[in-house]
ROKOLTI-900288 format. One record per residue (C-alpha): residue number from 0; residue in one letter; chain; x, y, z. Coordinates in steps of 0.1 Angstrom, whole numbers, padded with zeros to 4 digits, always signed. Layout:
<nodes>
<NUM,"A","A",<X,Y,Z>> ...
</nodes>
This chain:
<nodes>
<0,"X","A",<-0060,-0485,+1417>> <1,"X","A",<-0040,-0474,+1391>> <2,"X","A",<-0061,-0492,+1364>> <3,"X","A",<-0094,-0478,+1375>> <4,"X","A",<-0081,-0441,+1373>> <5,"X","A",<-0066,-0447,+1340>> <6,"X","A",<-0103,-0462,+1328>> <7,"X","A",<-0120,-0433,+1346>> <8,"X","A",<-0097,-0409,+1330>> <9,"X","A",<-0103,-0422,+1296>> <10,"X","A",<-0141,-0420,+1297>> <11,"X","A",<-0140,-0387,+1312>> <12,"X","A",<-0126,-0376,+1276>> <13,"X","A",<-0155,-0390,+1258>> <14,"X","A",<-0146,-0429,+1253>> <15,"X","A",<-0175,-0451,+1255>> <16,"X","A",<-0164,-0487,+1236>> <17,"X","A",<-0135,-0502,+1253>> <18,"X","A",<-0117,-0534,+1235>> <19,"X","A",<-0094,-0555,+1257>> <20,"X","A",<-0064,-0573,+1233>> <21,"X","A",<-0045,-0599,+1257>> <22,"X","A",<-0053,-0635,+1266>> <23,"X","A",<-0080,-0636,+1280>> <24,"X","A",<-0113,-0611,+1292>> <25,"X","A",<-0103,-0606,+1330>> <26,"X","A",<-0097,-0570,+1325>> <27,"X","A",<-0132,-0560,+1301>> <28,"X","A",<-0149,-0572,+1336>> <29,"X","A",<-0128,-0548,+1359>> <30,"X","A",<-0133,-0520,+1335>> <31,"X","A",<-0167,-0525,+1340>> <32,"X","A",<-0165,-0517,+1379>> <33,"X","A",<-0144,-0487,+1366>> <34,"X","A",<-0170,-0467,+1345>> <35,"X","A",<-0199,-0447,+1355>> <36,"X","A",<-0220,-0454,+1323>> <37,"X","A",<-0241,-0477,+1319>> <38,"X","A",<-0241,-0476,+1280>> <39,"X","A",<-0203,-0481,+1280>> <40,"X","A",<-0190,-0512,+1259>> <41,"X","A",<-0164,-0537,+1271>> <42,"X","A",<-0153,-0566,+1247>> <43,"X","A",<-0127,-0591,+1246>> <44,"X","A",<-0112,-0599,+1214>> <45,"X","A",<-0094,-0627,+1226>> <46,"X","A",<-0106,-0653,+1252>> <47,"X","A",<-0091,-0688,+1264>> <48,"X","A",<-0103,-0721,+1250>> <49,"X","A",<-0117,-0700,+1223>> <50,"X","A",<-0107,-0703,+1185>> <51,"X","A",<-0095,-0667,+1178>> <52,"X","A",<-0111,-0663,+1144>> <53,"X","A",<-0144,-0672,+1159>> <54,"X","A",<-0141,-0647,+1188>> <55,"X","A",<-0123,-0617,+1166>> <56,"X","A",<-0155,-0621,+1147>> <57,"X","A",<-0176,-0623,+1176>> <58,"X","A",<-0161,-0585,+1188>> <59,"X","A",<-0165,-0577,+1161>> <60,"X","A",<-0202,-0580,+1160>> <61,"X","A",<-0209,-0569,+1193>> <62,"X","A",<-0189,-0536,+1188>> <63,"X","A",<-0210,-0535,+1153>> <64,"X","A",<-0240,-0538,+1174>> <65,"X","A",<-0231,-0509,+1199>> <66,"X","A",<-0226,-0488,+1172>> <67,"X","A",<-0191,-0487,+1168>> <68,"X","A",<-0181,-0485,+1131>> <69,"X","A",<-0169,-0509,+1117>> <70,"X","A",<-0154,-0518,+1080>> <71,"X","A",<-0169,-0553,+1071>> <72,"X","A",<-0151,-0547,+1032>> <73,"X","A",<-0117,-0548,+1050>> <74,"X","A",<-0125,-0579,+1069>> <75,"X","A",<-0139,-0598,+1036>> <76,"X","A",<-0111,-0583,+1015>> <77,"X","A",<-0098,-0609,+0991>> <78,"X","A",<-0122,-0636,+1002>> <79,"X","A",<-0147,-0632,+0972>> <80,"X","A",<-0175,-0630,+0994>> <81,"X","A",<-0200,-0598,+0981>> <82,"X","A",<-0227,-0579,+0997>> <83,"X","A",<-0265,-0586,+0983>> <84,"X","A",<-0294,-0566,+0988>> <85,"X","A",<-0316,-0589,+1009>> <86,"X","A",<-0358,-0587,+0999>> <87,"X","A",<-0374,-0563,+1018>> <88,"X","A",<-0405,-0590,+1025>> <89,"X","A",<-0399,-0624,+1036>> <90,"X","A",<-0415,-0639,+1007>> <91,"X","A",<-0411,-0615,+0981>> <92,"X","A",<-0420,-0627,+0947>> <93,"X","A",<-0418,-0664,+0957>> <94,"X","A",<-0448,-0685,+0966>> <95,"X","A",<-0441,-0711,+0987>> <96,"X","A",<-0481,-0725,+0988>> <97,"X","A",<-0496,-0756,+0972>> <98,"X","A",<-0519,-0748,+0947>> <99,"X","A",<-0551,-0762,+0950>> <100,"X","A",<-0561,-0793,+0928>> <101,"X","A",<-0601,-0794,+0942>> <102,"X","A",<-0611,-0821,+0966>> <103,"X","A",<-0610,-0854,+0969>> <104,"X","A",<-0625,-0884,+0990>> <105,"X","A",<-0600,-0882,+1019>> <106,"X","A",<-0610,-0918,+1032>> 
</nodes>
């Protein structure tokens, strides 16, 4: 009882994105029940079984998704990955067609 007032309690004061640190996701799922929102944002960053790099991530991205900020620089910090801009069509500048050589007897 106690756990569902205290989750009540802290989305009456605004909180919409909650992230569960422990072992495993059992209480992202009764926070769930806990909430009147709909919009509101449970994720594990840990779960069993699961490599934790992998699943950090993985939050990560969801809370990324939800619109929770989140600083990618920090988590690529020292890894000499960099950001590129990405074309804004598919097949910018590139053709990937044949060019035609004229026909030919097929048979």
């Amino acid at each position: 009882m106690r756990f569902a007032d205290a989750v009540a309690f802290v989305e009456g004061r605004g909180v919409s994105s909650f992230v569960e640190i422990g072992p495993d996701g059992v209480l992202s799922g009764m926070a769930r029940q806990s909430v009147v929102s709909e919009s509101a944002v449970f994720v594990p960053f840990l779960r069993r079984n699961r490599p934790e790099a992998v699943t950090a991530v993985t939050a990560l991205g969801r809370l990324h998704v939800a619109g929770v900020p989140v600083d990618w620089s920090r988590l690529y910090e020292g890894s000499g990955a960099r950001r590129i801009d990405l074309p804004t069509y598919a097949f910018q500048r590139e053709r990937f067609w044949l060019e035609s050589v004229g026909g030919g007897d097929a048979g």
